[in-house]
Backbone atoms as SQL, in Angstrom:
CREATE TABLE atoms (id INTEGER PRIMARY KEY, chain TEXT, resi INTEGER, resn TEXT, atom TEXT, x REAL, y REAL, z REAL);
INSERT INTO atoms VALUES
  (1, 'A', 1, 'UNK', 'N', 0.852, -1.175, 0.000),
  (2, 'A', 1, 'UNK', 'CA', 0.000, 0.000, 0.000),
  (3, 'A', 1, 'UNK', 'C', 0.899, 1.240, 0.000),
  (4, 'A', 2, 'UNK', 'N', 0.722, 2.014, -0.909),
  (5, 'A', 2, 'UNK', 'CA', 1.568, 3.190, -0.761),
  (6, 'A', 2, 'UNK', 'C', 0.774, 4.341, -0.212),
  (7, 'A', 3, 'UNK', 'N', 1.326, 5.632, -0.391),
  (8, 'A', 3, 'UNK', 'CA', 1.064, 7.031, 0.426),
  (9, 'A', 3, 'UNK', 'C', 1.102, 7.929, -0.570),
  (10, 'A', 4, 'UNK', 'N', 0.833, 9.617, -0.134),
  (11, 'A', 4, 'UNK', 'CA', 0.793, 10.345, -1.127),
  (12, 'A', 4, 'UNK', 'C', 2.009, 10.904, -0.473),
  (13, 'A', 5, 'UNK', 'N', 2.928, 10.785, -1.571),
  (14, 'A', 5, 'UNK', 'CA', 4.148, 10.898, -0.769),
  (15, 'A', 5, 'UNK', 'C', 4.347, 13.012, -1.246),
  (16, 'A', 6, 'UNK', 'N', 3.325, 13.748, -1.821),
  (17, 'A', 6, 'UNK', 'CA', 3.969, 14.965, -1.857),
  (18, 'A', 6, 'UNK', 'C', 2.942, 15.670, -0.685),
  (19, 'A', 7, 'UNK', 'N', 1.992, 14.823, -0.143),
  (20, 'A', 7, 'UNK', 'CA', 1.956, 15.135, 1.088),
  (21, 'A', 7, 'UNK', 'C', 1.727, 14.995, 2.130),
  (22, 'A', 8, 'UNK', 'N', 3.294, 13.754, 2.528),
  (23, 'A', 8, 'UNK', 'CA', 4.019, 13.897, 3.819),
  (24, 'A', 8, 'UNK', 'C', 4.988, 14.919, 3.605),
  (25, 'A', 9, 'UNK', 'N', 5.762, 15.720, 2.283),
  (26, 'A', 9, 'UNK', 'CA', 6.581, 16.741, 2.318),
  (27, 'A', 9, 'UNK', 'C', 5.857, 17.941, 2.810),
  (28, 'A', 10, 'UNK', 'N', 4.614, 18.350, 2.665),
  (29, 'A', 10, 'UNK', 'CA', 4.156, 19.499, 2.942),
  (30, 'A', 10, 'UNK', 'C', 4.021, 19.628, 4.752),
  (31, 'A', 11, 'UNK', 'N', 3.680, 18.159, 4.685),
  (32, 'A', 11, 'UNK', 'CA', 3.090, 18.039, 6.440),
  (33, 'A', 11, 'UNK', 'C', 4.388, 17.773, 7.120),
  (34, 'A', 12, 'UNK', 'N', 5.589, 17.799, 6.450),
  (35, 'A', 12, 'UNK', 'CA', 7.057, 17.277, 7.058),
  (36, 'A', 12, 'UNK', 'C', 7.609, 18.917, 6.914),
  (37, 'A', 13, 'UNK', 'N', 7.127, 19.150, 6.242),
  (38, 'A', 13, 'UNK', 'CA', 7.880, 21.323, 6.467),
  (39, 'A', 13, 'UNK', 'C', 7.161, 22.100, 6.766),
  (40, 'A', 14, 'UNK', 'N', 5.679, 21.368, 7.528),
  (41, 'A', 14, 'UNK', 'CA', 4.619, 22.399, 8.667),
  (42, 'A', 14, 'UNK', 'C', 5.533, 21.491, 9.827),
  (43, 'A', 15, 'UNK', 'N', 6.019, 20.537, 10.260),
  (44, 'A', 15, 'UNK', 'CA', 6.126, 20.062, 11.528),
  (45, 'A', 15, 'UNK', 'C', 7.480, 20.135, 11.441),
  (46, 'A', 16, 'UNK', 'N', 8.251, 19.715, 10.506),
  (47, 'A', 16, 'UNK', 'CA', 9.816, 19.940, 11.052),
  (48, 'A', 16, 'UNK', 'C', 10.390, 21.032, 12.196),
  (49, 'A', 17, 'UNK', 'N', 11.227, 20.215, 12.668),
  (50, 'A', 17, 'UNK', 'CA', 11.412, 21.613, 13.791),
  (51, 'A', 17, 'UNK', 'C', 10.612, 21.432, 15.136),
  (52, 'A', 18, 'UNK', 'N', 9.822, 21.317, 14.996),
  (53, 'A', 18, 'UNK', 'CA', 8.702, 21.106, 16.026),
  (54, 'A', 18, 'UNK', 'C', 9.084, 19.723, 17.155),
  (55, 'A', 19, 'UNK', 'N', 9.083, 20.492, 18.570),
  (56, 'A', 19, 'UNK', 'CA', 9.791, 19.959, 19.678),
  (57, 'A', 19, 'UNK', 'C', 8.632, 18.707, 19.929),
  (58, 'A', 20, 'UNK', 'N', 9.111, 17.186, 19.970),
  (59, 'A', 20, 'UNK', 'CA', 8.907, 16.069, 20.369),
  (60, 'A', 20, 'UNK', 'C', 7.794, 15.491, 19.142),
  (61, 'A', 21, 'UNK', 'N', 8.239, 16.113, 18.004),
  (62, 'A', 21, 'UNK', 'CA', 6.830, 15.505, 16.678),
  (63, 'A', 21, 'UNK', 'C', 8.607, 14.431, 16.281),
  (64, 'A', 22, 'UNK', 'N', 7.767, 13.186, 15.884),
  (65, 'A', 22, 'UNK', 'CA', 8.497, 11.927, 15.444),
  (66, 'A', 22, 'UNK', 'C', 7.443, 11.541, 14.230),
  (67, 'A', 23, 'UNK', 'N', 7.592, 10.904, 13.170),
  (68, 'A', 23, 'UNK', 'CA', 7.273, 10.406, 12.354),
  (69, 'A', 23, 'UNK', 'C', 7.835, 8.842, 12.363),
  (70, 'A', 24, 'UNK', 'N', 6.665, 7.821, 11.742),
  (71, 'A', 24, 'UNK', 'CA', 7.030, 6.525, 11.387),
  (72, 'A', 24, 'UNK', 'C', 6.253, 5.622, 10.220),
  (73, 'A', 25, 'UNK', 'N', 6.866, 5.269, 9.757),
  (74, 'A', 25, 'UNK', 'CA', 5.972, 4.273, 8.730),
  (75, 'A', 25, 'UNK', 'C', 4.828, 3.357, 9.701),
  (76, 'A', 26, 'UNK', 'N', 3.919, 3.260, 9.239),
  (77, 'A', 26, 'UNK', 'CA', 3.307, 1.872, 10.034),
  (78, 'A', 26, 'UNK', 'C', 1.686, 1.913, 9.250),
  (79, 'A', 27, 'UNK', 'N', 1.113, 0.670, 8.989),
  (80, 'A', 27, 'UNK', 'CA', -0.490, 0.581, 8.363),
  (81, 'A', 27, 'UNK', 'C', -0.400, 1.058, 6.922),
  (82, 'A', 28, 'UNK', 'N', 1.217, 1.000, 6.453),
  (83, 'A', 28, 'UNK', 'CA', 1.092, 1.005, 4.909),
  (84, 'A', 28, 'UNK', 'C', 1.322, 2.439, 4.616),
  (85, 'A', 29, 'UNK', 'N', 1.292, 3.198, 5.748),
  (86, 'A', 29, 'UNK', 'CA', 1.054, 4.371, 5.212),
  (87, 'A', 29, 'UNK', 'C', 2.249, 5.109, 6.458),
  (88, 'A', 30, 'UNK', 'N', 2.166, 6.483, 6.485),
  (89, 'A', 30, 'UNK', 'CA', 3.107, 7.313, 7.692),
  (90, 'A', 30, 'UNK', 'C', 2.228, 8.375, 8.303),
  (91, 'A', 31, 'UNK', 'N', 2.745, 7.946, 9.749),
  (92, 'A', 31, 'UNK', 'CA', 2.021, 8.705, 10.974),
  (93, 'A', 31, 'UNK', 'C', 2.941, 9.508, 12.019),
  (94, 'A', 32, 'UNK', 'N', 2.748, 10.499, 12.074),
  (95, 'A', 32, 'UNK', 'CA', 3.064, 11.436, 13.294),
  (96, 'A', 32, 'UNK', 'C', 3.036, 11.680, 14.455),
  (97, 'A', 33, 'UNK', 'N', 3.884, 12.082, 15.544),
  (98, 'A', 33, 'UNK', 'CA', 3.445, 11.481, 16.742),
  (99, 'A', 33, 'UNK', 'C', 4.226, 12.760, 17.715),
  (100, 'A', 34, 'UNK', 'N', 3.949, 13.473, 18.718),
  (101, 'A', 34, 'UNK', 'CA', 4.364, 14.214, 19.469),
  (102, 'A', 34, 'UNK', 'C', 4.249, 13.478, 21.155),
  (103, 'A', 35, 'UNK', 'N', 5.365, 13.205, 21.501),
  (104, 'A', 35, 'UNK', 'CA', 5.269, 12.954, 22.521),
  (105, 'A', 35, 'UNK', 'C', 4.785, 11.124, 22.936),
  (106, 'A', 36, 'UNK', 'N', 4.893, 10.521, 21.845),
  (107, 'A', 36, 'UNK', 'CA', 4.767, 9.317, 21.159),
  (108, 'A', 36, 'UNK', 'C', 2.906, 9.061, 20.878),
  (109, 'A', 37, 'UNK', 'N', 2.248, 10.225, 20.822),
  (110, 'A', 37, 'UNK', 'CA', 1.087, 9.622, 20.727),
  (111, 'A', 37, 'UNK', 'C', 0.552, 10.172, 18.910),
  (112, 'A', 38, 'UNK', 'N', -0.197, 9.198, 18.491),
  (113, 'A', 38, 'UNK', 'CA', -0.313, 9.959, 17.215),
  (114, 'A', 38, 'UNK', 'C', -1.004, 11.104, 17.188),
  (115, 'A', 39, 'UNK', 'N', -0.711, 12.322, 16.398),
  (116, 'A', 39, 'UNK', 'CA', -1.884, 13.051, 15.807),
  (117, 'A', 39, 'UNK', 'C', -2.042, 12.875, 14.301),
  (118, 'A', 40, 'UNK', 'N', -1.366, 12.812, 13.581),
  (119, 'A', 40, 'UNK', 'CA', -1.608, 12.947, 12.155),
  (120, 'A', 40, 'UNK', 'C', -0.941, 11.585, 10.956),
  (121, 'A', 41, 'UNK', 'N', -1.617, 11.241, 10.086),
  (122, 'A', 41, 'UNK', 'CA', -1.467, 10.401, 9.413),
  (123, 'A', 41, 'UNK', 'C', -1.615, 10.513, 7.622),
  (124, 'A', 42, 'UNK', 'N', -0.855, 9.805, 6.879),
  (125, 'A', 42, 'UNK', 'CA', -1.442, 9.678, 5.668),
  (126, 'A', 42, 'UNK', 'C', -2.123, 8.041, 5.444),
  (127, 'A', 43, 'UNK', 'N', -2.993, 7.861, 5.285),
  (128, 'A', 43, 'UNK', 'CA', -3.510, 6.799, 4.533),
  (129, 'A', 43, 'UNK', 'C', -3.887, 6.705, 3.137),
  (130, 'A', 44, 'UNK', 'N', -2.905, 6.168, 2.151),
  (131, 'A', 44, 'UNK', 'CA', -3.274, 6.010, 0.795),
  (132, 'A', 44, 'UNK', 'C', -3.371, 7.326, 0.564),
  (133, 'A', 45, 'UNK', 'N', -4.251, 8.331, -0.237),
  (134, 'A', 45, 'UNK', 'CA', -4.422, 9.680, -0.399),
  (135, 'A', 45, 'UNK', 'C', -4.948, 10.597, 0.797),
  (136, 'A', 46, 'UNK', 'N', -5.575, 9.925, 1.954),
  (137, 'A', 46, 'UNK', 'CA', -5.802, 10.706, 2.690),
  (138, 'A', 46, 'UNK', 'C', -5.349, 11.983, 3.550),
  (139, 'A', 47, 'UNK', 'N', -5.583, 12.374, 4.323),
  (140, 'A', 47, 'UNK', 'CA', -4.997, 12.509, 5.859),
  (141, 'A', 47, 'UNK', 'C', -5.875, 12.106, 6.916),
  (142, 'A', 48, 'UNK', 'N', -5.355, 11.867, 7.500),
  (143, 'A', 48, 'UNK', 'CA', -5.365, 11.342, 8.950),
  (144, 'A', 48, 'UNK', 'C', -5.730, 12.144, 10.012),
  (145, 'A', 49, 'UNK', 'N', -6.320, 12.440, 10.626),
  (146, 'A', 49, 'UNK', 'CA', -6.068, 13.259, 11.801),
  (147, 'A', 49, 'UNK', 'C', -6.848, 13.461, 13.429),
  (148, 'A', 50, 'UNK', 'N', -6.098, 12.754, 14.406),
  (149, 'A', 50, 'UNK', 'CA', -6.620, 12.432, 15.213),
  (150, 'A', 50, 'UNK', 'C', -7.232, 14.022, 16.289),
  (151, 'A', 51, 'UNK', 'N', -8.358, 14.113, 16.247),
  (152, 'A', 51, 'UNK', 'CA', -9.124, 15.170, 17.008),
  (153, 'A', 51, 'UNK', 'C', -9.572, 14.688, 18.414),
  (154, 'A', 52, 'UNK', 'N', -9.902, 14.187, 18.701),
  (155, 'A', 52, 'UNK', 'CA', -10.148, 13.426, 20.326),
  (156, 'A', 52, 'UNK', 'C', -11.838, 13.144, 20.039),
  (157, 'A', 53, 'UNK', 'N', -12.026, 12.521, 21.403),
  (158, 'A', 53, 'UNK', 'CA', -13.677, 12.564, 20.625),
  (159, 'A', 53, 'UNK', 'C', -14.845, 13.319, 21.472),
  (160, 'A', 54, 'UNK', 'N', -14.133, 14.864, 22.165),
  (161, 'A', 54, 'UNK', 'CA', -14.983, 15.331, 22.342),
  (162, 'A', 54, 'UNK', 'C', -15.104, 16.667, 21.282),
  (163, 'A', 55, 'UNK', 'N', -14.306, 16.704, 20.447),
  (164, 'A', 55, 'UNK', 'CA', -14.625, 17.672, 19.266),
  (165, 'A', 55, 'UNK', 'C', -14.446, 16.834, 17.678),
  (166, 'A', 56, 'UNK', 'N', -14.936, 15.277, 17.829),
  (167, 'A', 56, 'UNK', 'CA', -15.247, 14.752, 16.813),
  (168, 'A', 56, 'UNK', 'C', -16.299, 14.901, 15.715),
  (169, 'A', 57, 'UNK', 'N', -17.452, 15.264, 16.956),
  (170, 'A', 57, 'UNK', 'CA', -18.864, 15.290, 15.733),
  (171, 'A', 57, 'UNK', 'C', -18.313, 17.036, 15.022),
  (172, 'A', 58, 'UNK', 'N', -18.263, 17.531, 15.586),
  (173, 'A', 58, 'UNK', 'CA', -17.680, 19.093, 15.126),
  (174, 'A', 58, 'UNK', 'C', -16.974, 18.848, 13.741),
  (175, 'A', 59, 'UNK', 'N', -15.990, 18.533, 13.246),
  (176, 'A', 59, 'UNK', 'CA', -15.194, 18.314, 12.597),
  (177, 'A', 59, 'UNK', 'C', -15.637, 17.272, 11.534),
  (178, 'A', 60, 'UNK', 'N', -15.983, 16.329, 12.222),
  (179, 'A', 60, 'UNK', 'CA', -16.135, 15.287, 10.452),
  (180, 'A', 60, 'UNK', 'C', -17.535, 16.027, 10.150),
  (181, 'A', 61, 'UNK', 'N', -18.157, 16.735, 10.660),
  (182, 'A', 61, 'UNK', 'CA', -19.216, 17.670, 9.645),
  (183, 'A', 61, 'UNK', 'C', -18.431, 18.788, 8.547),
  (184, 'A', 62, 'UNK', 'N', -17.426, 19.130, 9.017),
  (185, 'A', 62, 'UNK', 'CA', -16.428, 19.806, 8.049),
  (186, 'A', 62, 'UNK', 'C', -16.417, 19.419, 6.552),
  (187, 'A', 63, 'UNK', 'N', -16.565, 20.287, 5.178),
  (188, 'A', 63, 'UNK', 'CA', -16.202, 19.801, 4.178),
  (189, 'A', 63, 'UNK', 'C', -14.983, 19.094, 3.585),
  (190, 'A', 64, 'UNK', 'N', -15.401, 18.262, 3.346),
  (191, 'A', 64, 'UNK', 'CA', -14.322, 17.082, 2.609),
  (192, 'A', 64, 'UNK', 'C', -13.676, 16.158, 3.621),
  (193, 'A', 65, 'UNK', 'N', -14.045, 16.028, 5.409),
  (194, 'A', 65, 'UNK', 'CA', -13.968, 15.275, 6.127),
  (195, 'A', 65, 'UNK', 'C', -15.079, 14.065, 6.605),
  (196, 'A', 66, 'UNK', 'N', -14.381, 13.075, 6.902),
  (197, 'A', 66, 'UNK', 'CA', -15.308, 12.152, 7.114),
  (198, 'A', 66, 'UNK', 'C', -14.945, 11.186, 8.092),
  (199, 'A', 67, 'UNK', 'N', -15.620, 10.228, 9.052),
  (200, 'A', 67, 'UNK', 'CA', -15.354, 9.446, 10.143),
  (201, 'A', 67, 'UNK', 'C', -14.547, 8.257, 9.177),
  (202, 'A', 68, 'UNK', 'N', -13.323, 8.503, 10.245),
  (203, 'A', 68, 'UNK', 'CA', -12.525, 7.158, 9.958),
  (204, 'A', 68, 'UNK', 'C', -12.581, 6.115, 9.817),
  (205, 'A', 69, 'UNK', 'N', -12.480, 5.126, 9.085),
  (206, 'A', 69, 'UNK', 'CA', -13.277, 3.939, 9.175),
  (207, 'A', 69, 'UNK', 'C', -12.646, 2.607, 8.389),
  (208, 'A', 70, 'UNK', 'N', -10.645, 3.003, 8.595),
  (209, 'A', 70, 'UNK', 'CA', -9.507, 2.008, 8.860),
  (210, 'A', 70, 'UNK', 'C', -9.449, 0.860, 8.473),
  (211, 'A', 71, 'UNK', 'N', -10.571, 0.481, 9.555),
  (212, 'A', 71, 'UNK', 'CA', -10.323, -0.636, 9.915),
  (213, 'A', 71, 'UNK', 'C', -11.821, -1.430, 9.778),
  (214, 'A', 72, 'UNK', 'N', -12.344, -0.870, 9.191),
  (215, 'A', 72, 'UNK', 'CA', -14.008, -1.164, 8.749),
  (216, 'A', 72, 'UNK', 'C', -15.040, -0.790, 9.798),
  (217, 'A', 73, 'UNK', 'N', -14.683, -0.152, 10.659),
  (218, 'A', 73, 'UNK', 'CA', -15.506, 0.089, 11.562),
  (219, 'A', 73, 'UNK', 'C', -15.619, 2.259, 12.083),
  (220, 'A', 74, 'UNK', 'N', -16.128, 2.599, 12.298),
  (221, 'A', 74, 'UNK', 'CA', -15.941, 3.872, 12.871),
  (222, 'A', 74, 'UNK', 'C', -14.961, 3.672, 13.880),
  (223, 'A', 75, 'UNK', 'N', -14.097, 4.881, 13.858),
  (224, 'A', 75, 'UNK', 'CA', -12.971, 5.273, 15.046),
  (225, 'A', 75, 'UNK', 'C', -13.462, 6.722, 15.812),
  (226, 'A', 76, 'UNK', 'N', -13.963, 6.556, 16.089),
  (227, 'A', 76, 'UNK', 'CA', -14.412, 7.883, 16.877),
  (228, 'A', 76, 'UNK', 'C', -13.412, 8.768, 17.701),
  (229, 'A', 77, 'UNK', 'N', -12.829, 9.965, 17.181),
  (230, 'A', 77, 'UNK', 'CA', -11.863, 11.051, 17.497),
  (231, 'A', 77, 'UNK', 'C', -10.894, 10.902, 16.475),
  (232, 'A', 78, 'UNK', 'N', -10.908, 10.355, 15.332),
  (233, 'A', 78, 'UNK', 'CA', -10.166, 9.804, 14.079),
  (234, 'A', 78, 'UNK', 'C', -10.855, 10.713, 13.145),
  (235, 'A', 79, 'UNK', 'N', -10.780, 11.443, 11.990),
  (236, 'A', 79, 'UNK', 'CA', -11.562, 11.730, 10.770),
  (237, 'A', 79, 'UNK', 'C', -10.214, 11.774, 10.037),
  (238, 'A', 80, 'UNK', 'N', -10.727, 11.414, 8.453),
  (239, 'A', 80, 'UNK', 'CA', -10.028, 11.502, 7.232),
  (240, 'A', 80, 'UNK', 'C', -10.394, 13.034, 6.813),
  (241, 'A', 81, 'UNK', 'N', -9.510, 13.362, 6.068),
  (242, 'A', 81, 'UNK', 'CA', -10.029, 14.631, 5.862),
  (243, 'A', 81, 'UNK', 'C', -9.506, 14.027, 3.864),
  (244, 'A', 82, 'UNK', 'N', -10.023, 14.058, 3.155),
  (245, 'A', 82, 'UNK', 'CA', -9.917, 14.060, 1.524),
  (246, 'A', 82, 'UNK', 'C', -9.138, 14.792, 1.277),
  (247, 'A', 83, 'UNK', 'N', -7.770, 14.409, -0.126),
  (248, 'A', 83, 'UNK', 'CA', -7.080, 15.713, -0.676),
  (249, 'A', 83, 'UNK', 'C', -7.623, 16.758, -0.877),
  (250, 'A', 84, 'UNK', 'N', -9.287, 16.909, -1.181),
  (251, 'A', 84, 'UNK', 'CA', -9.594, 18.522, -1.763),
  (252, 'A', 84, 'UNK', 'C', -9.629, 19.595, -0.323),
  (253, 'A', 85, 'UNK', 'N', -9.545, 18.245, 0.709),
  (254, 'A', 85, 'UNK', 'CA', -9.774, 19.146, 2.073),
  (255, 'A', 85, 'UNK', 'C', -8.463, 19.997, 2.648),
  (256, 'A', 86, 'UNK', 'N', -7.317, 19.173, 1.700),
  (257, 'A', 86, 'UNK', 'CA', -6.215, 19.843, 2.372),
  (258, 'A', 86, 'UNK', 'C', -5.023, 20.272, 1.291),
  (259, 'A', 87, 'UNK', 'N', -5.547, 20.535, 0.252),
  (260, 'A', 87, 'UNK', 'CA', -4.841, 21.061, -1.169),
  (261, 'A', 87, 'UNK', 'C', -3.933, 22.496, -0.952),
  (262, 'A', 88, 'UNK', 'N', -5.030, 23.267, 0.193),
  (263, 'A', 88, 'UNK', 'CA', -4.333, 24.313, 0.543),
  (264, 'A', 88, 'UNK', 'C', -3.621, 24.259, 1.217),
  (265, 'A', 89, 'UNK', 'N', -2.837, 25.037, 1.531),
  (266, 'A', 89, 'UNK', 'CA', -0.888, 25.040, 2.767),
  (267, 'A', 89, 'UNK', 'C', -1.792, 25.357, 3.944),
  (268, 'A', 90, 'UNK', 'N', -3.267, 26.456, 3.878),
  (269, 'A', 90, 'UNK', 'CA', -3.911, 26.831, 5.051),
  (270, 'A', 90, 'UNK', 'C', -4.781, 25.955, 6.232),
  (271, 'A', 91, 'UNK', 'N', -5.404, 25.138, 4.679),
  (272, 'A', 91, 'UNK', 'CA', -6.013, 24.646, 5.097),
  (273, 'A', 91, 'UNK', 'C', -5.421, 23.034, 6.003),
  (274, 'A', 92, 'UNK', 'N', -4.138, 22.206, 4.990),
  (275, 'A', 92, 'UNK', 'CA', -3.254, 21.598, 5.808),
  (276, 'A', 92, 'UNK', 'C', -3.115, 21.962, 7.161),
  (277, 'A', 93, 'UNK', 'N', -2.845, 23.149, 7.122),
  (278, 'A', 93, 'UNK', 'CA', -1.653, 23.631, 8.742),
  (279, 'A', 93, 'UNK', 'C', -2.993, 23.696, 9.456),
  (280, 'A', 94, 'UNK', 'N', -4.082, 24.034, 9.220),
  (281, 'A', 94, 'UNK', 'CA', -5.217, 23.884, 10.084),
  (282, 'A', 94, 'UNK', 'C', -5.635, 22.731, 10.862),
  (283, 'A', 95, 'UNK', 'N', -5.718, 21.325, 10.488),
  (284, 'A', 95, 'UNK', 'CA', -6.047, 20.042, 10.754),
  (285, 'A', 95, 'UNK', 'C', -4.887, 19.790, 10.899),
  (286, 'A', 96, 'UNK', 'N', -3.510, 20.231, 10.732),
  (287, 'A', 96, 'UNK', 'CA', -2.545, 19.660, 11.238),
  (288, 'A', 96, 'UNK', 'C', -2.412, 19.678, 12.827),
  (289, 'A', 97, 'UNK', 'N', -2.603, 21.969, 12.794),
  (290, 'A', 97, 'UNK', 'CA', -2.598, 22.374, 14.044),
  (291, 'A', 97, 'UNK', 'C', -3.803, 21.484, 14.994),
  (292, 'A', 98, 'UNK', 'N', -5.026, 21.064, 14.498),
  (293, 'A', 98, 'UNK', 'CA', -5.860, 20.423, 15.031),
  (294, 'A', 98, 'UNK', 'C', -5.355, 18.957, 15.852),
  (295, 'A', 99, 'UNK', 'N', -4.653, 18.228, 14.978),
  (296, 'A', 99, 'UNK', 'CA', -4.140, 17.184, 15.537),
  (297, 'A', 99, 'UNK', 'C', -3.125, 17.409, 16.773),
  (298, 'A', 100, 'UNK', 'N', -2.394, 18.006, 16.427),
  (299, 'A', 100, 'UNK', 'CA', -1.013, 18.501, 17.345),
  (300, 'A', 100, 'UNK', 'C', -2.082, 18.978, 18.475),
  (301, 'A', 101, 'UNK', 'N', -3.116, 20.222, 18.677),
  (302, 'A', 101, 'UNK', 'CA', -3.763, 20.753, 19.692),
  (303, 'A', 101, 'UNK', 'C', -3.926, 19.447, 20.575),
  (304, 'A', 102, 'UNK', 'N', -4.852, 18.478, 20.150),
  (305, 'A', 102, 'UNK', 'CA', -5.589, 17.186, 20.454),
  (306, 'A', 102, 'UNK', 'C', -4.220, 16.542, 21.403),
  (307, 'A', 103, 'UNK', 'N', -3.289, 15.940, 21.085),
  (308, 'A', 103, 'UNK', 'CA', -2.189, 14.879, 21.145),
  (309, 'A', 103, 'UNK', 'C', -1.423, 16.077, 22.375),
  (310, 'A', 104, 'UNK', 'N', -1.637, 17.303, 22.355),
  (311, 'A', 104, 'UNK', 'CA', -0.859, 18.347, 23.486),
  (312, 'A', 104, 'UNK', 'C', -1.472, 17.721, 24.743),
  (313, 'A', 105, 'UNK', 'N', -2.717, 17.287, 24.671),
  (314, 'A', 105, 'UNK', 'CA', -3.561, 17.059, 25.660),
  (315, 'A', 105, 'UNK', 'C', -3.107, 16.074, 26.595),
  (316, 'A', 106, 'UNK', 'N', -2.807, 15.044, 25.730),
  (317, 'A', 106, 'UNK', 'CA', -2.630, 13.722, 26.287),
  (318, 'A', 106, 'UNK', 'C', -1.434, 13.510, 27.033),
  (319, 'A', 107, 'UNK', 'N', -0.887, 12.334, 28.176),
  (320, 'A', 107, 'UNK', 'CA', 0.213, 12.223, 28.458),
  (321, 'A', 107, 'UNK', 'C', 1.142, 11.695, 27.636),
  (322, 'A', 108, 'UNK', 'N', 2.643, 12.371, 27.828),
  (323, 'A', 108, 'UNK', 'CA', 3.556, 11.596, 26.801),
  (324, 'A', 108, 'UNK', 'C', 3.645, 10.041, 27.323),
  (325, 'A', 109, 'UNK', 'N', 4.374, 9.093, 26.271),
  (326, 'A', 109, 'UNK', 'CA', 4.195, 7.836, 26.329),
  (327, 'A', 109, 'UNK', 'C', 6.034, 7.454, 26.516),
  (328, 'A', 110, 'UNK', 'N', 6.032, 6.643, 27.884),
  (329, 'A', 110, 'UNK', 'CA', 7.394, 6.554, 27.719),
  (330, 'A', 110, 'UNK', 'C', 8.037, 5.548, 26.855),
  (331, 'A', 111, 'UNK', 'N', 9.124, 5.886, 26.930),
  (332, 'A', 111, 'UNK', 'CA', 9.679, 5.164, 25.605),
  (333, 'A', 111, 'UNK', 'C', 9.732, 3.274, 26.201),
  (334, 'A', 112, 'UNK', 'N', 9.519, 2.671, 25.190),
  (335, 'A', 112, 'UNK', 'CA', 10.052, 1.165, 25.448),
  (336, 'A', 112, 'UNK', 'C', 10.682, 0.476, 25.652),
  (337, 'A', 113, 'UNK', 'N', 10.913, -0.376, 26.833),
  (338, 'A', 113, 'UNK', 'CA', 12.310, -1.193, 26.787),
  (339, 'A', 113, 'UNK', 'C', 12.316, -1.983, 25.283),
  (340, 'A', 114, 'UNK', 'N', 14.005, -1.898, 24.592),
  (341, 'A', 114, 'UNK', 'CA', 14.037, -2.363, 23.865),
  (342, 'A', 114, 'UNK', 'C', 13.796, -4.172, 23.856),
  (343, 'A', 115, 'UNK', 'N', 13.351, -4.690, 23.017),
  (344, 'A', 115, 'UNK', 'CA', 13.528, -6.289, 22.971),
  (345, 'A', 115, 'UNK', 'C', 14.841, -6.539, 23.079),
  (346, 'A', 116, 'UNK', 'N', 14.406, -8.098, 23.496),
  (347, 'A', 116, 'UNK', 'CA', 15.894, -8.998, 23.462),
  (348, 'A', 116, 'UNK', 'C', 15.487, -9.904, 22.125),
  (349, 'A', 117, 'UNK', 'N', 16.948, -10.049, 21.915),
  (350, 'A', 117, 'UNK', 'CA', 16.416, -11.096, 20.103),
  (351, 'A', 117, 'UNK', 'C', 17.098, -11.951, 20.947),
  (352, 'A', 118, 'UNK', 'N', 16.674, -13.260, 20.416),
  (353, 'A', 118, 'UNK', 'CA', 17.019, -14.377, 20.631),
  (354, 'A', 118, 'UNK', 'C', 17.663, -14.879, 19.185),
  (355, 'A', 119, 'UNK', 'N', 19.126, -15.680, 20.112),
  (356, 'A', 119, 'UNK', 'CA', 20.170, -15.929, 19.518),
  (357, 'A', 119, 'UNK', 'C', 19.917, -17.289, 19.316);
């Protein structure tokens, strides 16, 4: 499964710089993470963007957003937002800033003991 790879560049030079945002491949696609929790994602052409779910219904009423639905089921505090939703640099940094607001909220996640491989 691939990504729209010209925009993780746009959403990689709104966040670069930006204290404790990490990026990783994972679900085929690449997700963002401040403080290890996600806010923002590409899926296939989408974006991703985790809002929490007490300003969920708010938002996937938004044009060109819609409830996440991944994994075949609704994710509630999840909405996709469609390329026409985020074509603009404004409108990007908006649902970006949205995600990042959301994920400020939460506690950071400490990091993991690494595995042991077996020899």
């Amino acid at each position: 499964m691939s990504y729209d790879e010209k925009l993780k560049a746009r959403i990689e030079k709104q966040v670069g710089g930006a204290r404790g945002v990490t990026s990783k491949k994972m679900f085929g696609g690449v997700a963002w993470m401040k403080g290890g929790n996600m806010f923002a994602g590409i899926v296939k052409n989408d974006l991703m963007v985790r809002v929490g779910p007490g300003r969920h219904d708010e938002f996937v009423r938004e044009p060109n957003a819609r409830v996440m639905d991944f994994t075949g089921r609704p994710m509630r505090g999840y909405v996709f937002v469609s390329p026409a939703g985020c074509a603009k640099d404004a409108d990007l940094k908006r649902w970006i800033g949205r995600g990042m607001e959301f994920a400020a909220t939460l506690p950071a996640k400490k990091a993991g003991k690494a595995k042991k491989v077996k020899e």
